[in-house]
C-alpha positions as CSV (number, residue, x, y, z in Angstrom):
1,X,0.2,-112.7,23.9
2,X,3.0,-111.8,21.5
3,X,5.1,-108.9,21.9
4,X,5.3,-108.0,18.2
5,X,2.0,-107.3,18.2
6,X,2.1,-105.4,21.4
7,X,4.8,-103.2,20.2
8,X,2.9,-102.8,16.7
9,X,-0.3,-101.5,18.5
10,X,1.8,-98.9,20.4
11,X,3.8,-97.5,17.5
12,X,0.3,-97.4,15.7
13,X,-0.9,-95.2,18.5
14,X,2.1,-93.3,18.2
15,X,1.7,-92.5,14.8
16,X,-2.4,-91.7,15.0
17,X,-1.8,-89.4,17.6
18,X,0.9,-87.5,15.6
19,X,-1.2,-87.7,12.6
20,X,1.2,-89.9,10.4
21,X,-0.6,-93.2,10.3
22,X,0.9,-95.5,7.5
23,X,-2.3,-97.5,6.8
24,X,-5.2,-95.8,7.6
25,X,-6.7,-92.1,6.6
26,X,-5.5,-89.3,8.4
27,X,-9.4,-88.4,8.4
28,X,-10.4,-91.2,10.5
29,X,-11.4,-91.2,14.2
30,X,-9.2,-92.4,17.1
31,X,-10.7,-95.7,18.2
32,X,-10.0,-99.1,18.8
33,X,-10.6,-100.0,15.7
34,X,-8.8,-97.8,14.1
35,X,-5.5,-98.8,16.5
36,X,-6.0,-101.9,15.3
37,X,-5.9,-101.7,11.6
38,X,-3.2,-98.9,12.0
39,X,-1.5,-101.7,13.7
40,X,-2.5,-104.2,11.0
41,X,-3.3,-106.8,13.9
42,X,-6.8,-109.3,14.2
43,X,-10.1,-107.4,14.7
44,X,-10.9,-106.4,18.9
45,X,-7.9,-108.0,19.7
46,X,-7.2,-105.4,22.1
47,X,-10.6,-106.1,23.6
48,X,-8.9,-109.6,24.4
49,X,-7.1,-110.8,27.7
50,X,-3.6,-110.3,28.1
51,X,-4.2,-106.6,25.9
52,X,-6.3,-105.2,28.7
53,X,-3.8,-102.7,29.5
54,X,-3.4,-101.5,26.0
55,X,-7.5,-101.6,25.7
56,X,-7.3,-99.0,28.6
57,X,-4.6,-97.2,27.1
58,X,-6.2,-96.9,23.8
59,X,-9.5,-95.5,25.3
60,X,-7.9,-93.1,27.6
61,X,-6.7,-91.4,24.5
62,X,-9.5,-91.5,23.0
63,X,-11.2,-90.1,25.9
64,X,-8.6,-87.3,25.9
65,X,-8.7,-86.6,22.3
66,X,-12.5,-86.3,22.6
67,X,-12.5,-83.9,25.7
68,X,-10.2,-81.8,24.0
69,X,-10.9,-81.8,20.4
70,X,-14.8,-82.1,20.3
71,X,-18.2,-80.5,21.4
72,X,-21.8,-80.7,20.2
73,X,-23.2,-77.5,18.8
74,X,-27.1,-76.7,18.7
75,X,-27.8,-78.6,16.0
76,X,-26.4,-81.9,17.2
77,X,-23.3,-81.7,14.6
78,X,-19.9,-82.8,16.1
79,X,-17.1,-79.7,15.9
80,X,-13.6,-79.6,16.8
81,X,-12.8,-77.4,19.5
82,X,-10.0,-76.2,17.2
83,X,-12.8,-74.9,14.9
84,X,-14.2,-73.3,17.8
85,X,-10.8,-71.6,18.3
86,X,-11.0,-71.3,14.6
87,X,-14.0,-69.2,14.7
88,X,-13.0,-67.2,17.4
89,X,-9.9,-66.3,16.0
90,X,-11.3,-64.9,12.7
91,X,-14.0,-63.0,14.6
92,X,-10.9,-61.5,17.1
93,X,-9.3,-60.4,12.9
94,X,-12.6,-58.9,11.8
95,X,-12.9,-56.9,15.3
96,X,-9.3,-55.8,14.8
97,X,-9.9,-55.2,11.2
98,X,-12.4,-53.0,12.0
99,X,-10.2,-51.1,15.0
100,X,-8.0,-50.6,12.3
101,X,-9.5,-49.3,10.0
102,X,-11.1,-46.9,13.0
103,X,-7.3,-45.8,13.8
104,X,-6.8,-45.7,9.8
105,X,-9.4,-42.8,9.5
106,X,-8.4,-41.0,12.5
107,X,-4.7,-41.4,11.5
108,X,-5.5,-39.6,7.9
109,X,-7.4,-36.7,10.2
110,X,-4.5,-36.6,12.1
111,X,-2.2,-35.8,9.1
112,X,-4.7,-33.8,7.5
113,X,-4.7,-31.8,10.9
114,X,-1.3,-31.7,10.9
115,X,-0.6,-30.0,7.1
116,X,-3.3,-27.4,7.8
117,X,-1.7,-26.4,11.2
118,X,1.8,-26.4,9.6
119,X,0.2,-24.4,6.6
120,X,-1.0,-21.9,9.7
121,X,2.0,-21.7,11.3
122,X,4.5,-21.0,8.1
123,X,2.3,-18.4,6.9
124,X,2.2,-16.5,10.5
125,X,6.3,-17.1,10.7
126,X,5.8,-15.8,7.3
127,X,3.4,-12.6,8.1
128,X,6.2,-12.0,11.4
129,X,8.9,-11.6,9.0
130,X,7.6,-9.6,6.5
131,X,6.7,-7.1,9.6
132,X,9.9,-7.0,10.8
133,X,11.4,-6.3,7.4
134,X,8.6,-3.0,6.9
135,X,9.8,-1.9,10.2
136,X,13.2,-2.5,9.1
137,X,12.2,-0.5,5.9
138,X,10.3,2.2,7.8
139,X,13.3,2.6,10.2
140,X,15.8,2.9,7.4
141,X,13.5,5.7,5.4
142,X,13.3,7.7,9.0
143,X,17.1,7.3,9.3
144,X,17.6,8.6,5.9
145,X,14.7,11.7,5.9
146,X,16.8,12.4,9.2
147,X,20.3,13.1,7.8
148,X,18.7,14.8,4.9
């Protein structure tokens, strides 16, 4: 049992985990197999004696990686969970897509509201002042017909 290799099928799960193997496609699945050529050691030797503990190792993470990365939909096809999370975040966008485009419309009613009442109100401040300048008027006539 050599140490070199030991240590070479360690950093070669290191680096599949983290998704920077050096020798084998980012694509492919966790698995011994793919350890071992990551590692560029012989075929199963981790299946060997004296490697049992990295055997375990490798297929804890695999079992980890597979509990948390895969399911099985209807049709039998393998998907990521992240795809699942995928799919659920783009239909969370649409649904708040859609809520904002309902807040878009009622925010343009809103506004549309809002010039019509100001329109309303300037033209009563407007009717108010124009009174008050005829009774100003009227006063000032009666005044003046009075010292006449």
């Amino acid at each position: 049992m050599s140490e070199e290799k030991r240590q070479k099928i360690k950093d070669a799960i290191e680096r599949i985990k983290a998704g920077a193997p050096l020798y084998i496609e980012k694509s492919r699945k966790f698995s011994h197999s793919s350890v071992e050529d990551e590692a560029r050691v012989g075929k199963s030797i981790t299946r060997k004696n004296g490697y049992q503990d990295l055997f375990e190792l490798i297929t804890a993470e695999k079992n980890k990686l597979n509990t948390t990365t895969s399911s099985v939909t209807k049709e039998g096809k393998l998907t990521s969970k992240a795809d699942n999370g995928t799919k659920e975040l783009k239909k969370k966008i649409k649904e708040l897509k859609k809520n904002l485009k309902e807040l878009e419309k009622k925010y343009n009613l809103a506004i549309k509201y809002n010039a019509e009442l100001t329109h309303v109100i300037n033209t009563k401040r407007f009717t108010v002042q124009l009174d008050k300048i005829a009774e100003e008027s009227s006063n000032n006539i009666t005044d003046f017909e009075r010292k006449l």
